[in-house]
VOBA-1610 file (N, C-alpha, C; in pm, whole numbers, padded with zeros to 5 digits, always signed):
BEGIN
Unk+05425+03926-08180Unk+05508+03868-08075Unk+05446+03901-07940Unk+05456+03796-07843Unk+05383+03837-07746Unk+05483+03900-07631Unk+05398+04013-07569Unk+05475+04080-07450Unk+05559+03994-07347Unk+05433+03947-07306Unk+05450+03830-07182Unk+05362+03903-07041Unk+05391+03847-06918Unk+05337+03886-06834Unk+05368+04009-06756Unk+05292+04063-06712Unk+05346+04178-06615Unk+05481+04136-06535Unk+05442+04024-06455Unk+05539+03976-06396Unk+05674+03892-06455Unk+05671+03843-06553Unk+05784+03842-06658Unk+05863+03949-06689Unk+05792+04062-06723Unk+05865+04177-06792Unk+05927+04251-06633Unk+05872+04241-06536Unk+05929+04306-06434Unk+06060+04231-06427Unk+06041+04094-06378Unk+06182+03979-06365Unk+06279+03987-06467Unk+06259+04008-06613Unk+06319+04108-06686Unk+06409+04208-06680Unk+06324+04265-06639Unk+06388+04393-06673Unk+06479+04405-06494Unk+06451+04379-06389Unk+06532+04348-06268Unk+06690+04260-06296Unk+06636+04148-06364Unk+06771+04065-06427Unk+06864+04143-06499Unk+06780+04255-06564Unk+06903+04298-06704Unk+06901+04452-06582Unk+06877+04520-06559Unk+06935+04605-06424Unk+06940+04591-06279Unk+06969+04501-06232Unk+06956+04516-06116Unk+07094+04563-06033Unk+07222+04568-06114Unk+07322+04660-06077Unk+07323+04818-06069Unk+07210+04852-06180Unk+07182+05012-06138Unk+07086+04959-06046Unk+06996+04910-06000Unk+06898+04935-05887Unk+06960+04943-05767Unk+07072+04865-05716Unk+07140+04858-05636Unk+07247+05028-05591Unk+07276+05042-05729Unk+07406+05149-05738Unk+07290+05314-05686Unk+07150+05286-05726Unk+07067+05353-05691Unk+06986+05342-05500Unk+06975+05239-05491Unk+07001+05228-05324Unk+07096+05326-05302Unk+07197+05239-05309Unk+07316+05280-05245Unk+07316+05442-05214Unk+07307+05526-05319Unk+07280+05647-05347Unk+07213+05760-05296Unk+07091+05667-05225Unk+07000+05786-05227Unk+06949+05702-05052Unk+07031+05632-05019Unk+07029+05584-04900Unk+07132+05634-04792Unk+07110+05683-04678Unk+07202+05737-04601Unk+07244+05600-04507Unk+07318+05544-04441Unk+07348+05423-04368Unk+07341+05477-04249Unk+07260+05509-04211Unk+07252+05508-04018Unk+07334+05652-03967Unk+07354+05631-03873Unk+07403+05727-03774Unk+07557+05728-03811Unk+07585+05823-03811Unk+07788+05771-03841Unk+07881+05673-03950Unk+07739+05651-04045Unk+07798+05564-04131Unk+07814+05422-04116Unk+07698+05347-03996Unk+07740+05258-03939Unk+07649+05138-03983Unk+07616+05174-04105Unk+07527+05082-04149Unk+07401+05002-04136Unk+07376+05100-04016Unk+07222+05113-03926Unk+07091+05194-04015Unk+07083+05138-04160Unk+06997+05216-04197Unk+06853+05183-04146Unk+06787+05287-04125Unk+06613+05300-04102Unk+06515+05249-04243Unk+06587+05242-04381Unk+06551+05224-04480Unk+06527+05063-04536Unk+06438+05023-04550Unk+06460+04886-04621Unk+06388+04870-04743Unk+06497+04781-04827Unk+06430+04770-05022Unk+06387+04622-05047Unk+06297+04590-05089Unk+06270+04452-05145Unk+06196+04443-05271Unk+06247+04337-05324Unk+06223+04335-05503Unk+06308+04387-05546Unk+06386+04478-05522Unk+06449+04561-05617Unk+06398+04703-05644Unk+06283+04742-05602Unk+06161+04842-05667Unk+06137+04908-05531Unk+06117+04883-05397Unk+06011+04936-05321Unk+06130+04970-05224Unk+06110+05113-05194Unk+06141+05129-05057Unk+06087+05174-04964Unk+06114+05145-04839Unk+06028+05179-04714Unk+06083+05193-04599Unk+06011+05305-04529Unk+06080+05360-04401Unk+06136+05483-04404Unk+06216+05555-04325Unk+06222+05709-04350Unk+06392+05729-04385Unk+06377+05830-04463Unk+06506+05861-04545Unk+06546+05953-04432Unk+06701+05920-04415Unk+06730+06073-04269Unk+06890+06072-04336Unk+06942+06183-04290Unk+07058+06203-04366Unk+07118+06340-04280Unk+07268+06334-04260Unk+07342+06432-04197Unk+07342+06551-04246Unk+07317+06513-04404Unk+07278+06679-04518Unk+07156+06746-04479Unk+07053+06644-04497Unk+06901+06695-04449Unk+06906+06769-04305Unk+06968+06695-04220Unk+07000+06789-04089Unk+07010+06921-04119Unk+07139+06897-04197Unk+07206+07091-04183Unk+07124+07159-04281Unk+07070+07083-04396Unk+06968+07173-04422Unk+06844+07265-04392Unk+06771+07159-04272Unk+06691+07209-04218Unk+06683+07256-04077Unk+06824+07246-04059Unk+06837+07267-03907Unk+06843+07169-03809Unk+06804+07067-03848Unk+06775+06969-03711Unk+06878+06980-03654Unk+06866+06999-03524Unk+06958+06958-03418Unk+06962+06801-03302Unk+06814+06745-03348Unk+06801+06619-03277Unk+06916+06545-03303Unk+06945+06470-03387Unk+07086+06390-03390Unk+07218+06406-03377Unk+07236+06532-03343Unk+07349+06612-03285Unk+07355+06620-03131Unk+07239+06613-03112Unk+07163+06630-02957Unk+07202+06499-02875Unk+07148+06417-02942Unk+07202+06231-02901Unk+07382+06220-02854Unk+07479+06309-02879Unk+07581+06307-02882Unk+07607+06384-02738Unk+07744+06365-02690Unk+07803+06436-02562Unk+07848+06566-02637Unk+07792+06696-02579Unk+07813+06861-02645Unk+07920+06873-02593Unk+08030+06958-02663Unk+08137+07053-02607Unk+08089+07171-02569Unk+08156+07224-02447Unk+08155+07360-02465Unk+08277+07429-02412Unk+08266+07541-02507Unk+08406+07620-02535Unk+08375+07766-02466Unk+08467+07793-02360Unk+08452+07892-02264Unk+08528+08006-02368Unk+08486+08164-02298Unk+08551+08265-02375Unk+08641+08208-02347Unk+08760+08166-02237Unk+08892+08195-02225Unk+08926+08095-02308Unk+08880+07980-02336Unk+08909+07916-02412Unk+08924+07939-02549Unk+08817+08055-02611Unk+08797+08102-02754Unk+08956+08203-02743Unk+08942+08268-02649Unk+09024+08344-02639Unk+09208+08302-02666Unk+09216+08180-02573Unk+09339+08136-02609Unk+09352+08082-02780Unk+09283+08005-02794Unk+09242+07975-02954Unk+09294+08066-03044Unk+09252+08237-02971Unk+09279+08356-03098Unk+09418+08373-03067Unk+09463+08382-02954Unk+09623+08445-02913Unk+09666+08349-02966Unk+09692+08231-02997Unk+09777+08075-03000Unk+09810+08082-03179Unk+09726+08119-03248Unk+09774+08182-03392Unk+09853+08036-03467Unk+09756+07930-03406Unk+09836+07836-03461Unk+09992+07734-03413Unk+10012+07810-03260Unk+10116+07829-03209Unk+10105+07699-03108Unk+10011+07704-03023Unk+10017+07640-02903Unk+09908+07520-02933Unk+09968+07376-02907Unk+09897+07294-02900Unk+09757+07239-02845Unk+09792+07335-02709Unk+09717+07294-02631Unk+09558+07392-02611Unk+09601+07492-02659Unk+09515+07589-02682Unk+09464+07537-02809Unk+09540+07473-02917Unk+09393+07447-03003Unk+09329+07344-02973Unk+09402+07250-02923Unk+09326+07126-02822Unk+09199+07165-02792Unk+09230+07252-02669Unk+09078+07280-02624Unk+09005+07396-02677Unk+09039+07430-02805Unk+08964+07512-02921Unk+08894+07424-03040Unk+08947+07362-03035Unk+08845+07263-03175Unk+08728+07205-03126Unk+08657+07227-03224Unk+08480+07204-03237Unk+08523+07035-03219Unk+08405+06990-03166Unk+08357+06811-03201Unk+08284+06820-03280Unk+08257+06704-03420Unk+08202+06697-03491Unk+08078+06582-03425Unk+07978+06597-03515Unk+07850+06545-03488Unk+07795+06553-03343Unk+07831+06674-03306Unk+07721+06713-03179Unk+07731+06850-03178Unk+07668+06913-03084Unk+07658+07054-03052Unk+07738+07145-02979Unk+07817+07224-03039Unk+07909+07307-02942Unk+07879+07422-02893Unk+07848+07422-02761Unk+07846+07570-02704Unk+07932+07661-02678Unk+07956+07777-02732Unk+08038+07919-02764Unk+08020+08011-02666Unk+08085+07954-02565Unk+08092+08112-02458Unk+08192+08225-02491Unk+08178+08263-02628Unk+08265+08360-02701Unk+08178+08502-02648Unk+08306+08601-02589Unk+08221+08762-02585Unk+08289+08864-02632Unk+08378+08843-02697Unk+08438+08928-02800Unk+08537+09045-02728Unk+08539+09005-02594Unk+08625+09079-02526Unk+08744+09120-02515Unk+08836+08984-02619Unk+08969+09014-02695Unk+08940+08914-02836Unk+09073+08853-02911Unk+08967+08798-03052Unk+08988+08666-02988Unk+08901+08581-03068Unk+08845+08412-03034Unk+08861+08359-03160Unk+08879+08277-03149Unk+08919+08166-03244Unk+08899+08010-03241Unk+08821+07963-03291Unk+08793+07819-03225Unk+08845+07739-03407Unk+08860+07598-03388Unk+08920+07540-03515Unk+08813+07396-03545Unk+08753+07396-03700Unk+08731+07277-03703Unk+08841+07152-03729Unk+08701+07029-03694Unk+08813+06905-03691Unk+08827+06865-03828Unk+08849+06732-03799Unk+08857+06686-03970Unk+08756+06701-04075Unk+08759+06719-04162Unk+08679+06737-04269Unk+08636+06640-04366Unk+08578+06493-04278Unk+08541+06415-04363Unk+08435+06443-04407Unk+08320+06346-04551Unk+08291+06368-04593Unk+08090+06309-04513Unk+08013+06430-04497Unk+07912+06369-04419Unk+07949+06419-04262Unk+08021+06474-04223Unk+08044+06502-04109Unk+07947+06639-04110Unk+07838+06638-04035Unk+07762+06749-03996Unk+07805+06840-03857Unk+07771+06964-03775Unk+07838+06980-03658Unk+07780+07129-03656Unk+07740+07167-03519Unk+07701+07299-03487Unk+07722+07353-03342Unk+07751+07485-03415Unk+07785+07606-03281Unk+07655+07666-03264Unk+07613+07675-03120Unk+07537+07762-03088Unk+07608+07859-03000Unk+07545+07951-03047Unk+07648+08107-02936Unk+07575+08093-02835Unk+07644+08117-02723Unk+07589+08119-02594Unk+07647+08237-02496Unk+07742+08294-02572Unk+07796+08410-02489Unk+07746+08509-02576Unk+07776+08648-02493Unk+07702+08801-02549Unk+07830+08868-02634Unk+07807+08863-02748Unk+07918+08953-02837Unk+07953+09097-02813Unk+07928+09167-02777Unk+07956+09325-02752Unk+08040+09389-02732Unk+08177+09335-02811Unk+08282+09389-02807Unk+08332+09395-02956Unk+08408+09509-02993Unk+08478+09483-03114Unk+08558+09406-03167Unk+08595+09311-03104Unk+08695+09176-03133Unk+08638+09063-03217Unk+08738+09023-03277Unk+08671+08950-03401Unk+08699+08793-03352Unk+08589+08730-03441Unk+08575+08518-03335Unk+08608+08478-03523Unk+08676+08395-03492Unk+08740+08344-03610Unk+08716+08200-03603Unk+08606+08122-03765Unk+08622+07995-03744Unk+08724+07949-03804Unk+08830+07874-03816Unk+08949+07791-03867Unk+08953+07664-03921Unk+08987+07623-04074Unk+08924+07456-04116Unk+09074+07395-04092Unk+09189+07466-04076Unk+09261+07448-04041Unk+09362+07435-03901Unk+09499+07398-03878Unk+09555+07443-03778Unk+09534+07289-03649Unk+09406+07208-03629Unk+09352+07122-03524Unk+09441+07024-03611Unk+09510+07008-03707Unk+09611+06909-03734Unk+09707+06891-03643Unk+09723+07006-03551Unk+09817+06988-03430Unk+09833+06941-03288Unk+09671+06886-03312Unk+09595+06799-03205Unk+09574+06670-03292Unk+09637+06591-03433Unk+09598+06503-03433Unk+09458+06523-03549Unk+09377+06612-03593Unk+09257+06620-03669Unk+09365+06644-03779Unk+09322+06601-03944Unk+09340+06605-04042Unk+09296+06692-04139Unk+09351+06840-04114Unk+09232+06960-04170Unk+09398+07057-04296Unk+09475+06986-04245Unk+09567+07066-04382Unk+09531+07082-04489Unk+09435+07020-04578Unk+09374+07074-04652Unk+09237+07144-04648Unk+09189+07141-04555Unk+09057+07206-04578Unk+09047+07303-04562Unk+08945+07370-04664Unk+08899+07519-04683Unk+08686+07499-04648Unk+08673+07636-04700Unk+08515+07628-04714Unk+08507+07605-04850Unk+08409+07567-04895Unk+08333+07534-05017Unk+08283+07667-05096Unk+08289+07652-05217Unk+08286+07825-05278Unk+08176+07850-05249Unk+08081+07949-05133Unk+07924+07958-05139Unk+07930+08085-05127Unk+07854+08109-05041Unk+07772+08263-04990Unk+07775+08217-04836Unk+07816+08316-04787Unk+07713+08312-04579Unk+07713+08364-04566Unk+07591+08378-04472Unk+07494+08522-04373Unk+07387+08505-04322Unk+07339+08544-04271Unk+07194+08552-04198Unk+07080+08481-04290Unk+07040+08338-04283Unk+06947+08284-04345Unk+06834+08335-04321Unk+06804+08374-04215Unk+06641+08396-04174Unk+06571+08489-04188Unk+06674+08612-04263Unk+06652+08754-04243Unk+06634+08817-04103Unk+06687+08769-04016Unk+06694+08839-03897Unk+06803+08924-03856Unk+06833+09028-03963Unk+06895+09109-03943Unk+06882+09297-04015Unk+06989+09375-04026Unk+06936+09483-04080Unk+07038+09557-04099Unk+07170+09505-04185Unk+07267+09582-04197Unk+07364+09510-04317Unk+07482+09596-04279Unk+07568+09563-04452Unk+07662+09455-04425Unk+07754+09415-04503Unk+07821+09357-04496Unk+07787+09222-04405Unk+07711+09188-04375Unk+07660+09084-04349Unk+07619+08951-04400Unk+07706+08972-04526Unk+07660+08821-04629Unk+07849+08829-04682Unk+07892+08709-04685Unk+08028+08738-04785Unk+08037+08617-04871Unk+08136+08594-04954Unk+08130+08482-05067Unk+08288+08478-05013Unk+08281+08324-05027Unk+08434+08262-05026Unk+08500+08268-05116Unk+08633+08242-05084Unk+08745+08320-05218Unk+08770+08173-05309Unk+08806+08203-05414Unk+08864+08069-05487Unk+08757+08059-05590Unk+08753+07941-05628Unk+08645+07917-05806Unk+08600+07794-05711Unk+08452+07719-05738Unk+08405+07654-05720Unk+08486+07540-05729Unk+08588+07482-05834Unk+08656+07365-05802Unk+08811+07354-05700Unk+08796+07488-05693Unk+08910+07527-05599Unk+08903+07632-05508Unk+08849+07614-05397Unk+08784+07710-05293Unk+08914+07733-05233Unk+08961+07874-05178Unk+09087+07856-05114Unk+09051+07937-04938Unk+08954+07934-04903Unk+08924+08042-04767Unk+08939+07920-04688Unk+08988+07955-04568Unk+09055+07844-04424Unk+08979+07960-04328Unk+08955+08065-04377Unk+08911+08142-04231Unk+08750+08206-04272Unk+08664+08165-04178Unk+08485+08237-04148Unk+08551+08389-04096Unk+08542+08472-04046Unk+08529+08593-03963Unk+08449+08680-03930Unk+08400+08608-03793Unk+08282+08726-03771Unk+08315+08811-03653Unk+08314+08975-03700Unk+08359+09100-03655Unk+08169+09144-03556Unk+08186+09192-03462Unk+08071+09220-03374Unk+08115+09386-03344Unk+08045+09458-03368Unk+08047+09611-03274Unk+08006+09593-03168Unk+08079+09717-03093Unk+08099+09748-02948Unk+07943+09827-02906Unk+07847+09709-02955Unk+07693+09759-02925Unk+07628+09663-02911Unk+07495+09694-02847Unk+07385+09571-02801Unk+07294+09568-02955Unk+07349+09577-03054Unk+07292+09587-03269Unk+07304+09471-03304Unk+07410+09355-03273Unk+07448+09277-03335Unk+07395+09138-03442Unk+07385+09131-03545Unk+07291+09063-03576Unk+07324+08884-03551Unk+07433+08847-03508Unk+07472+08718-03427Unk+07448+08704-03285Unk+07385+08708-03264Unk+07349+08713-03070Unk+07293+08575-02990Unk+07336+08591-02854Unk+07282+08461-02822Unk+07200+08406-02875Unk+07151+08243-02857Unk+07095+08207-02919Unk+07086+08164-03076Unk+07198+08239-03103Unk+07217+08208-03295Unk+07276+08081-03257Unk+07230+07938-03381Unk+07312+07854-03452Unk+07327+07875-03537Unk+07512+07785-03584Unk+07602+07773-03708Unk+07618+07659-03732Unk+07562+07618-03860Unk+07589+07472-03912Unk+07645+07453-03971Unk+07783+07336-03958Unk+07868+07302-04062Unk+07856+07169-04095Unk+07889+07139-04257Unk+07815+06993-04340Unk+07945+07009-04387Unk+08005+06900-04445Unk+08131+06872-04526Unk+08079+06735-04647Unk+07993+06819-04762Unk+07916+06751-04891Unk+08034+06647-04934Unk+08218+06687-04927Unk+08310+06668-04975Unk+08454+06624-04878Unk+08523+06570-04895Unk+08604+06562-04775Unk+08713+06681-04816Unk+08722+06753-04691Unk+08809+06864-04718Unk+08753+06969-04754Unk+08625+06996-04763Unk+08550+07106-04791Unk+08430+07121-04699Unk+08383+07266-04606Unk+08297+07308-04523Unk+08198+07389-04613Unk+08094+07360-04580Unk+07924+07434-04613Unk+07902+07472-04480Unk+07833+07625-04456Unk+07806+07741-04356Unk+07666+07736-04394Unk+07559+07690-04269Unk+07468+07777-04221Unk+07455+07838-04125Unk+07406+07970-04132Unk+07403+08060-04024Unk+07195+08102-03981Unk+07244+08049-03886Unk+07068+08072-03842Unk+07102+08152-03701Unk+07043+08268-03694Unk+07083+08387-03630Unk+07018+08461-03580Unk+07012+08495-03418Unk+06884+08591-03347Unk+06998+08652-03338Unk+06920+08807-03358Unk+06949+08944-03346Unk+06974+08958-03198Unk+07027+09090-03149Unk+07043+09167-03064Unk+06990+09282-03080Unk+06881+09332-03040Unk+06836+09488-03100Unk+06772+09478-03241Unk+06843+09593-03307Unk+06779+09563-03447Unk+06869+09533-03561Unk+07027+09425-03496Unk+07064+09330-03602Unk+07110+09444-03687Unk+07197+09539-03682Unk+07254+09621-03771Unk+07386+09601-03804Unk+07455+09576-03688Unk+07594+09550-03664Unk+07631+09425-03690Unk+07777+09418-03684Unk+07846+09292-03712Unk+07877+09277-03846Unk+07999+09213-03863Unk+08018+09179-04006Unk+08095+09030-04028Unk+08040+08951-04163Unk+08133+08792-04216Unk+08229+08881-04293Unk+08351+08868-04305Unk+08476+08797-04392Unk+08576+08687-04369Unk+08619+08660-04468Unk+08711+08520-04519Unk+08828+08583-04518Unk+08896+08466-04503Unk+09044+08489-04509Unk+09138+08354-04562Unk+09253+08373-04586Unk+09300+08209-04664Unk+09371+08172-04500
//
């Protein structure tokens, strides 16, 4: 029996899948900036793709901050972190101007001078977003991130927690304990709403200006933590725990 042609058996075999080829696009294709269907990617035949794969995951994986950059930055003054921590969920307006913006860069004039507290927003799914510290930690007061609570401004975070992982110092730029923690809950049911990072009343700290924190949401309703982190000194001090 004869094969047939190269080009037969391709038209073939495209005819009898070309719903997985598609379901495979779809997949492994990110749509633009925001989901807006601006992809950089284009497929023809069914078989070939071309152009560059970019993705809000790949960001937080590798750090990029360029497409975060393209966006208008917040920035969040201590007093602002500060009201955030006193407001305990309480005051509207204080978490108002405590919640992170998603898909751009937030600057943290947090100094640990009483506790801080800033809240993420909604937790859709693909929403990337990063803190860079920009204030000097050197106080014993603890900066609390929150996936919750900005429901009271309107963001949709009543359910969100972190994602069951690990966080801490990716880069090894540090030199002390308690500096890595694991979120509470089982992988299909993560239950931590609170990051907590504790700083000593020293110039040790291993979060110091200059550190970025990247948050990815793989899931809607669930946060992924990177911590990319310049020291203060020799990075001894400071500590992550969770909280529900």
């Amino acid at each position: 029996m004869a094969i047939g042609t190269r080009g037969g058996i391709q038209k073939a075999l495209l005819d009898t899948h070309a719903g997985n080829m598609n379901d495979l696009v779809d997949t492994i294709v990110t749509q633009g900036t925001d989901n807006d269907n601006a992809s950089p990617i284009s497929a023809s035949g069914g078989q070939h793709l071309s152009g560059q794969l970019s993705s809000n995951y790949m960001n937080f994986v590798s750090g990029y901050l360029g497409d975060l950059a393209s966006e208008v930055s917040k920035s969040i003054t201590d007093a602002v972190a500060d009201t955030g921590g006193a407001a305990g969920g309480t005051s509207v307006v204080g978490i108002g101007a405590a919640t992170l913006s998603g898909s751009t860069i937030n600057d943290l004039l947090f100094t640990g001078d009483a506790a801080g507290r800033v809240f993420l927003p909604t937790a859709t799914v693909d929403t990337h977003l990063a803190v860079q510290i920009t204030g000097d930690m050197d106080a014993a007061n603890a900066l609390t991130f929150q996936t919750s609570m900005s429901s009271a401004v309107g963001q949709d975070t009543n359910d969100a927690v972190f994602a069951k992982q690990v966080i801490g110092p990716e880069l090894g730029d540090c030199d002390g304990t308690a500096q890595t923690v694991v979120t509470a809950g089982l992988p299909s049911t993560p239950v931590s709403k609170r990051l907590i990072y504790t700083p000593a009343a020293a110039s040790t700290n291993f979060l110091s200006v200059g550190s970025i924190i990247h948050f990815y949401c793989p899931v809607d309703n669930q946060w992924l933590v990177k911590v990319r982190n310049v020291k203060e000194g020799a990075g001894s001090t400071g500590t992550f725990t969770v909280g529900a």
